[in-house]
Every structure is written in C-alpha cells, then in structure tokens.
Backbone as a ProteinNet text record, in pm:
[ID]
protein_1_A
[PRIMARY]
XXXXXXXXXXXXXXXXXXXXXXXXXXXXXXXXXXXXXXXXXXXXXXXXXXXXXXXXXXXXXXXXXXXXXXXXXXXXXXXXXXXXXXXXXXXXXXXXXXXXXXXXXXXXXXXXXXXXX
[TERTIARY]
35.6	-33.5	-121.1	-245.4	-335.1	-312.2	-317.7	-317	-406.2	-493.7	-564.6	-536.9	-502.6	-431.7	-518.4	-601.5	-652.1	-560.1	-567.9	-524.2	-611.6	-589.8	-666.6	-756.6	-748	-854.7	-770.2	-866	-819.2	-932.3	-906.4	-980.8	-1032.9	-1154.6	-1216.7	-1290.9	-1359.4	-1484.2	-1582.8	-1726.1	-1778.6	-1834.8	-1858.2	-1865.9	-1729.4	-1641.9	-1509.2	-1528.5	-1428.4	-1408.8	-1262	-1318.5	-1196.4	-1158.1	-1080.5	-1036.5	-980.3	-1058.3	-996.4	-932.9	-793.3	-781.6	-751.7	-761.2	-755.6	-646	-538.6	-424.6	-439.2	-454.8	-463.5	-346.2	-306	-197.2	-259.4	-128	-223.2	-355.3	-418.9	-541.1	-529	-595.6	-643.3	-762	-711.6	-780.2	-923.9	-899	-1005.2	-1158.3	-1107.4	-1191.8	-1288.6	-1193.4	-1347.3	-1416.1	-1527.7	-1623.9	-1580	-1561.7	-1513	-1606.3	-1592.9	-1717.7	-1596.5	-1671.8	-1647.2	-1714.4	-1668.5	-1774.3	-1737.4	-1791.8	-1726.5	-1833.2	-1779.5	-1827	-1805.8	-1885.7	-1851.2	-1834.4	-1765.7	-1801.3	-1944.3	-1937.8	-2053.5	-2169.1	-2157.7	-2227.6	-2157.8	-2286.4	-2242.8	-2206.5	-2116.5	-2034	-2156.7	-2168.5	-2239.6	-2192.8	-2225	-2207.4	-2232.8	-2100.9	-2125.6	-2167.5	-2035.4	-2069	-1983.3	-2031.3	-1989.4	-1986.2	-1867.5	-1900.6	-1893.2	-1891	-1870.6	-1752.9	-1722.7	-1598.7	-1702.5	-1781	-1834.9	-1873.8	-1789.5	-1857.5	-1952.1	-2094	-2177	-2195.5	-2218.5	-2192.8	-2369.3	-2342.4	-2444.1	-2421.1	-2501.8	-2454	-2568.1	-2505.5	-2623.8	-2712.6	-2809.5	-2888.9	-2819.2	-2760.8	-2689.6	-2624.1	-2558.8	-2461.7	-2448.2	-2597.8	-2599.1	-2598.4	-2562.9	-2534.2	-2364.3	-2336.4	-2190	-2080.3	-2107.7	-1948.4	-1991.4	-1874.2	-1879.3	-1705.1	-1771.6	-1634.4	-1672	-1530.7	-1473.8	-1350.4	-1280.8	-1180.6	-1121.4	-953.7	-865.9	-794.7	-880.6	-786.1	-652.8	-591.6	-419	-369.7	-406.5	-366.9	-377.6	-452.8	-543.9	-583.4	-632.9	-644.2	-834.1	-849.2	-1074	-1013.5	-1139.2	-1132.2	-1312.9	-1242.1	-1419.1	-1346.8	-1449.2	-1453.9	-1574	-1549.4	-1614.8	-1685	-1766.1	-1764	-1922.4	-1904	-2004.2	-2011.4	-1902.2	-1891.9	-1994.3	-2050.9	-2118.9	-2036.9	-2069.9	-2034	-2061.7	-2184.4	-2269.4	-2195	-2038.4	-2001.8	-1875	-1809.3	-1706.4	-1723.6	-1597.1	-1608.6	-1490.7	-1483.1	-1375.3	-1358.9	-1329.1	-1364.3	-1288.4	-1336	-1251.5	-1294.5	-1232.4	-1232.4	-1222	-1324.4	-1368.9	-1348.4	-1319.9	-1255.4	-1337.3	-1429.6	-1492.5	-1493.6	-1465.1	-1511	-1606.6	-1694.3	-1825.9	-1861.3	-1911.7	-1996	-1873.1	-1782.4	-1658.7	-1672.9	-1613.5	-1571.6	-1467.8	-1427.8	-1268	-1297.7	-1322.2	-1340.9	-1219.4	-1228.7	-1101.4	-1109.1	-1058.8	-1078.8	-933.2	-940.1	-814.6	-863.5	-706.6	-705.6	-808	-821	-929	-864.8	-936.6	-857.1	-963.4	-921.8	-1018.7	-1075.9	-1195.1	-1254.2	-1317.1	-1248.5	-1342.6	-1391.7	-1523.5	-1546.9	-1622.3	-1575.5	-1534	-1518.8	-1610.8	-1583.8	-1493.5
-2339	-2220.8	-2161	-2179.8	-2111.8	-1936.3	-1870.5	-1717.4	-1754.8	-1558.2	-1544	-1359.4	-1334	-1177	-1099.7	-1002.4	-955.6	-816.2	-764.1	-635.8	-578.7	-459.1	-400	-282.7	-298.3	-175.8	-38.8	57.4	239.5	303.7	429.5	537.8	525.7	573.7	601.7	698.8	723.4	833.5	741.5	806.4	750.4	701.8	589.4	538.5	461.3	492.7	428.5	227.5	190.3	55	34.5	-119.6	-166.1	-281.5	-388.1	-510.9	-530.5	-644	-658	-836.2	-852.7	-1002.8	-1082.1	-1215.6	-1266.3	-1398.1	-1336.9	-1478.2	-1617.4	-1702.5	-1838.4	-1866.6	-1946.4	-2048.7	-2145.8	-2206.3	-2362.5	-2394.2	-2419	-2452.4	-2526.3	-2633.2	-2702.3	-2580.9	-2504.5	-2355.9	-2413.2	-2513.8	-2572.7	-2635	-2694.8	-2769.4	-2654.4	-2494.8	-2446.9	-2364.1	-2310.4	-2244.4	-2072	-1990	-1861.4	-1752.6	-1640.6	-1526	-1452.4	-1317.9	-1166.7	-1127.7	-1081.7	-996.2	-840.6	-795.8	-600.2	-579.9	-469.4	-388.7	-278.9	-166	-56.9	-20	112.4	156.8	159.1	108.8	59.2	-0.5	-89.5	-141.8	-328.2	-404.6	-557.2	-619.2	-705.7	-786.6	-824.4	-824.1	-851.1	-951.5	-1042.4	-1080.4	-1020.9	-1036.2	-973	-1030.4	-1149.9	-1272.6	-1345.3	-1490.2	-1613.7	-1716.8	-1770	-1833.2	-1986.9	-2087.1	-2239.6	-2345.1	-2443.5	-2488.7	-2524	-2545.9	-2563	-2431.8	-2307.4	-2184.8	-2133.5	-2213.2	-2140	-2031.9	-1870.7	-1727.8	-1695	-1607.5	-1532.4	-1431	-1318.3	-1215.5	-1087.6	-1046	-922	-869.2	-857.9	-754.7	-618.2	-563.6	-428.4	-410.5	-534.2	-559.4	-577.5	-697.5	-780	-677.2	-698.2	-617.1	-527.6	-525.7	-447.4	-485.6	-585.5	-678.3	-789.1	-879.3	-1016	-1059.9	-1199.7	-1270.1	-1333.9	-1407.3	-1496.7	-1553.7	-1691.5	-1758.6	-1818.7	-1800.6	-1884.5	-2008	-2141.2	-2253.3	-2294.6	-2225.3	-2268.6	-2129.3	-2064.5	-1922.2	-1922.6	-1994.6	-1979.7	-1860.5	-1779.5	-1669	-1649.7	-1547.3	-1520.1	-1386.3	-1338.5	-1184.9	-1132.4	-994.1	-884.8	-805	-831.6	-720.6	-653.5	-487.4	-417.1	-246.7	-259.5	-183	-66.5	55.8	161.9	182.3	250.9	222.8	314.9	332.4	382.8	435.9	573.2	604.4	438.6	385.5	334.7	178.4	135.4	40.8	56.7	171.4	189.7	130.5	34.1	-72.6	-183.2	-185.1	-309.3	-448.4	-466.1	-664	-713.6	-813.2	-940.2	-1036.1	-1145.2	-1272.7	-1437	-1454.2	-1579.3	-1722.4	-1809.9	-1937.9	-2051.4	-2135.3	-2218.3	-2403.7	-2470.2	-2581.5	-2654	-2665.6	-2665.6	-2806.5	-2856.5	-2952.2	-2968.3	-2893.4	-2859.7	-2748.6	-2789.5	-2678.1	-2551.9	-2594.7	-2499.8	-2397.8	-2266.2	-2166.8	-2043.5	-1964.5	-1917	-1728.8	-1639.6	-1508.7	-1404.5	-1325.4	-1255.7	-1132.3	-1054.6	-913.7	-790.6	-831	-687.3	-597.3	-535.8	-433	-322.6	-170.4	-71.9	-15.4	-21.2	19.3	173.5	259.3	397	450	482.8	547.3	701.2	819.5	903.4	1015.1	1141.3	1247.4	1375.7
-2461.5	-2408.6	-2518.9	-2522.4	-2585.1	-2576.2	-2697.3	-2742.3	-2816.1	-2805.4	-2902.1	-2912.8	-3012.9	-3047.1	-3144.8	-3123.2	-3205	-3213.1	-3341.7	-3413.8	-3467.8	-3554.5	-3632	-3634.7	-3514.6	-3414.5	-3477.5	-3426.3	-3475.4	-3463.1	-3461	-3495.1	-3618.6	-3643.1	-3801.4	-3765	-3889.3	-3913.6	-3930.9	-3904	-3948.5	-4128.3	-4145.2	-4271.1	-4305.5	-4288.7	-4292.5	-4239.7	-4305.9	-4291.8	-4190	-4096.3	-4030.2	-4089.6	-4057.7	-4054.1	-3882.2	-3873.4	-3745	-3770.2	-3714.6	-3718.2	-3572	-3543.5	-3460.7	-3480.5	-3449.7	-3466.1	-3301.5	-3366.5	-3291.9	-3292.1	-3105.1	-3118	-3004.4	-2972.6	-2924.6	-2868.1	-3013.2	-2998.8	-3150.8	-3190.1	-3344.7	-3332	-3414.3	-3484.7	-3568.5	-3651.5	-3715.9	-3663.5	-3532.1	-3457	-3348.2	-3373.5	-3271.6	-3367.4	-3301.2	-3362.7	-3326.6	-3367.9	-3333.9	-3314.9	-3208.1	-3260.8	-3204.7	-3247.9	-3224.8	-3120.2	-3005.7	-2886.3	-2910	-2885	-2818.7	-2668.6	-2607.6	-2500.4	-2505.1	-2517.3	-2492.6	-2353	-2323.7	-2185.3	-2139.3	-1994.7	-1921	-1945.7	-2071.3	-2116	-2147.2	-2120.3	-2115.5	-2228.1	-2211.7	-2363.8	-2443.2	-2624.3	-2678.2	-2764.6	-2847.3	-2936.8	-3061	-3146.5	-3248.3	-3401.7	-3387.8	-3534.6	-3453.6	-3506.3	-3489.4	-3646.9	-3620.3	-3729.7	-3675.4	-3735.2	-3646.9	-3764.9	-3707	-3795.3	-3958.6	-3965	-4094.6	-4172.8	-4110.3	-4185.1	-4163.9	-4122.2	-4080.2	-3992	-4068	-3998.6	-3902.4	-3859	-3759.8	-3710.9	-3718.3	-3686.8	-3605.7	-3519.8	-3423	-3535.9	-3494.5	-3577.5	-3654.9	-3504.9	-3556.8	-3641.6	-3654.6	-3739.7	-3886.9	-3868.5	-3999.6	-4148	-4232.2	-4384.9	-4371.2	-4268.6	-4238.1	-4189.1	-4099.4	-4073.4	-4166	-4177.4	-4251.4	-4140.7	-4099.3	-4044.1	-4140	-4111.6	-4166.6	-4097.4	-4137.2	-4093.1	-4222.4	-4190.7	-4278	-4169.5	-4171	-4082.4	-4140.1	-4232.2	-4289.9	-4235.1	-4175.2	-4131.9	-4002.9	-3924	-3779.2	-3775.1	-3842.4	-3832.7	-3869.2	-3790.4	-3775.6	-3794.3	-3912.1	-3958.8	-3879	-3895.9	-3886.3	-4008.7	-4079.9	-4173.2	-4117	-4122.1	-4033.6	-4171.7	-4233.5	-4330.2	-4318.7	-4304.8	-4300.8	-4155.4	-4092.3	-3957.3	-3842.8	-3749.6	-3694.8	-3557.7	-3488.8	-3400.2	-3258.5	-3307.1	-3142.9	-3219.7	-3296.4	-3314.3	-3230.5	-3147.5	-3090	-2941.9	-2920.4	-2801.8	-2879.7	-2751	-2718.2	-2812	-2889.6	-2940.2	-2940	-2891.7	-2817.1	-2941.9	-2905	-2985.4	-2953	-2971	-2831.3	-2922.3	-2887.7	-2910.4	-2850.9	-2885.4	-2822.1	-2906.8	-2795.3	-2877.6	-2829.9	-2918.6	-2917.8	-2867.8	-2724.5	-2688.1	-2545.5	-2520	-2441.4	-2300.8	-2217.8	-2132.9	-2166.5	-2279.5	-2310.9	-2427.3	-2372	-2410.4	-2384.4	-2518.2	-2491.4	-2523.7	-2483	-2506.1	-2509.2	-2655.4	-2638.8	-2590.2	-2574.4	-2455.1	-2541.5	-2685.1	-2714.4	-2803.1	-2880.7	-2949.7	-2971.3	-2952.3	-2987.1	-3108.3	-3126	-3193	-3173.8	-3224.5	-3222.9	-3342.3	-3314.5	-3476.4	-3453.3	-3465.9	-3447	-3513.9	-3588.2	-3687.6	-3585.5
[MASK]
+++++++++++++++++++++++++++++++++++++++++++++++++++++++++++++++++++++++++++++++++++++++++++++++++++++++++++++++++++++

C-alpha cells in the first residue's frame, strides 16, 4: 500500500521559516520524481517545486529564491524548505509522487500552511 505523509505545516508570521516533510512507503522512493503542490481556499492546485530522481529541482516563480526541496532516497523522505514566508504562501501542500513515463501517480492528505501576523 503506497503512503505518502506530509508534516510540518503550522502557523507562522510572516518572514518566519517552515520545514515541511514527506515520508514515503510502498513505493521504490528513488525511482519517482517528486513535487510539492499547495491550494489555497478557492483557488486551483499549483505546483510548487519538483525535483526528479536525478535531482534536478524547479520551482514556481513565486517561489523561486525561498523554498528549496530536496530528497533523502536512504530516508524516503522529500523536504520543502520553506524560508521568508508570505501571507499569499498559506494553503494546503500536498506531496505528489510520480513515476515518470508511468500511469502511477501518487498524492498525500496535505498539511497546513498558515502564515499569519
């Protein structure tokens, strides 16, 4: 049974830093390519960063200079480092699981992000 568990989520202020992590299970963690989505209320899922099994990162505009993913494959574990936080970064992120050239795509339940004075 494929899981994908993200943590890390909270309240902040703005400027404040998160960590968000994403624990993998049955799945070869190594072999997919991983991203970060969020949604805020009433607004459509975005992509946030992706990284792919060779490391290669990408990241939203909004984003770029302030999150950094990353992945540890001896951990199964995909990070957001989430740093200089903005009110319009509060929303939902999920953590999406794909293997790439595949039908089998995978998504955990989400964790909140509020950022908040």
């Amino acid at each position: 049974q494929v899981q994908l568990v993200e943590s890390g989520g909270g309240l902040v202020q703005p400027g404040e830093s998160l960590r968000l992590s994403c624990a993998a299970s049955g799945i070869t963690f190594s072999s997919y390519d991983m991203r970060w989505y969020r949604q805020a209320p009433g607004k459509l899922r975005e992509l946030v960063a992706s990284i792919t099994i060779g490391g290669s990162t990408n990241y939203a505009d909004s984003v770029k200079g302030r999150f950094t993913i990353s992945r540890d494959n001896a951990k199964n574990t995909l990070y957001l480092q989430m740093d200089s936080l903005k009110p319009e970064d509060t929303a939902a992120y999920y953590c999406n699981a794909w293997l790439s050239g595949s039908f089998l795509n995978y998504w955990g339940q989400g964790t909140q992000v509020t950022v908040s004075s």
